[in-house]
Steps between C-alpha positions, in 0.01 A plus 500: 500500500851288497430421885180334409663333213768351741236430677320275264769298361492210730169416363557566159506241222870508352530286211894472311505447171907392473688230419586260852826617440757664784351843397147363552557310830664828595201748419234224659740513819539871548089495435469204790711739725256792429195324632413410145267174386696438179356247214811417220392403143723402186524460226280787421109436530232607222358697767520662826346344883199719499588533858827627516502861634878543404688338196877472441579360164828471313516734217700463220541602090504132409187450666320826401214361352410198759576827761201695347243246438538401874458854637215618240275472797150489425366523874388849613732521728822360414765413773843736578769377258863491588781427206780292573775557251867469466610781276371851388570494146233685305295168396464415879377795587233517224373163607446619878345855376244261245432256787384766735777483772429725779858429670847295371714260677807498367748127531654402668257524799581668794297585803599847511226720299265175422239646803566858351381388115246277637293759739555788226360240212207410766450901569491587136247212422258596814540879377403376154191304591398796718495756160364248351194454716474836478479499097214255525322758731574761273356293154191368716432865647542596083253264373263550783490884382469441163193210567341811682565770205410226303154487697466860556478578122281205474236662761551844350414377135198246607329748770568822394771611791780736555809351589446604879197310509607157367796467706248579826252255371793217491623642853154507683440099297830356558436622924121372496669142386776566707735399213791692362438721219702358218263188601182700405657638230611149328081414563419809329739438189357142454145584542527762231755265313209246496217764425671644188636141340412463171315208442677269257320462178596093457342458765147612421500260212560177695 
């Protein structure tokens, strides 16, 4: 995996988050020198470029609160964050952990171990997105299960069939439609939903 992240940093979005200080014309060079497209921005923006991949942004205690709002990302998938900071006293460090850091650069910036924190940041965000593709694969394979126990008990009640049965009568359906069966199943649970709803009594008197 870190060759293909090497790989895929020359076409990354990079966007720094630092004061245009010598420490930030220092990290933007070092990126340049990588193969890195770079974007600076200061003072701090309400929010992040939706397009950045990769995000270096100053982190500080003074700032702790601006930090936060700025990386409560509410996109799906959020970009690999990098802290900047100058010292590790305690209130630093609990600023990076809140913001969701996946690597620190420490001032002042040198080129020696920038590549290392950047590709294991960019590893640790690709492996994250992977488990969490796989969690959303997981809860859809869930509910699909539970739509057809859902349906199964449904067919069991309504026609009078063993368990066996209804779960073969949704199999043999869902392949005659050639649809999946948690699709059948969500048809059965609405036609029976809409069968069995009570009819509102306001509304016979209009």
């Amino acid at each position: 995996m870190a060759v293909q992240v090497l790989r895929d940093f020359r076409g990354l979005h990079i966007q720094v988050i630092h004061a245009p200080d010598s420490e930030g014309h220092a990290l933007v060079e070092h990126l340049h020198r990588m193969g890195c497209k770079c974007e600076t921005t200061w003072p701090l923006p309400e929010t992040i470029n939706p397009s950045a991949d990769i995000v270096f942004i100053s982190v500080d205690q003074e700032r702790r609160r601006e930090v936060l709002k700025l990386c409560s990302f509410n996109t799906r998938v959020p970009p690999t964050l990098i802290a900047v900071t100058s010292y590790e006293d305690p209130g630093t460090l609990q600023v990076v952990l809140e913001c969701g850091a996946l690597a620190v650069v420490e001032r002042p910036i040198r080129p020696f171990g920038l590549l290392t924190n950047l590709t294991i940041a960019r590893s640790l965000w690709l492996e994250r997105q992977e488990a969490n593709k796989r969690l959303r694969k997981l809860e859809r394979k869930l509910a699909g299960n539970n739509k057809i126990l859902k349906a199964k008990n449904i067919l069991m009640e309504s026609q009078g069939l063993n368990e066996r049965e209804a779960y073969e009568t949704i199999r043999q359906q869902a392949m005659a439609k050639r649809i999946p069966m948690d699709e059948l199943a969500t048809a059965i649970i609405n036609a029976h939903e809409l069968l069995t709803a009570r009819i509102d009594p306001n509304k016979l008197k209009e």
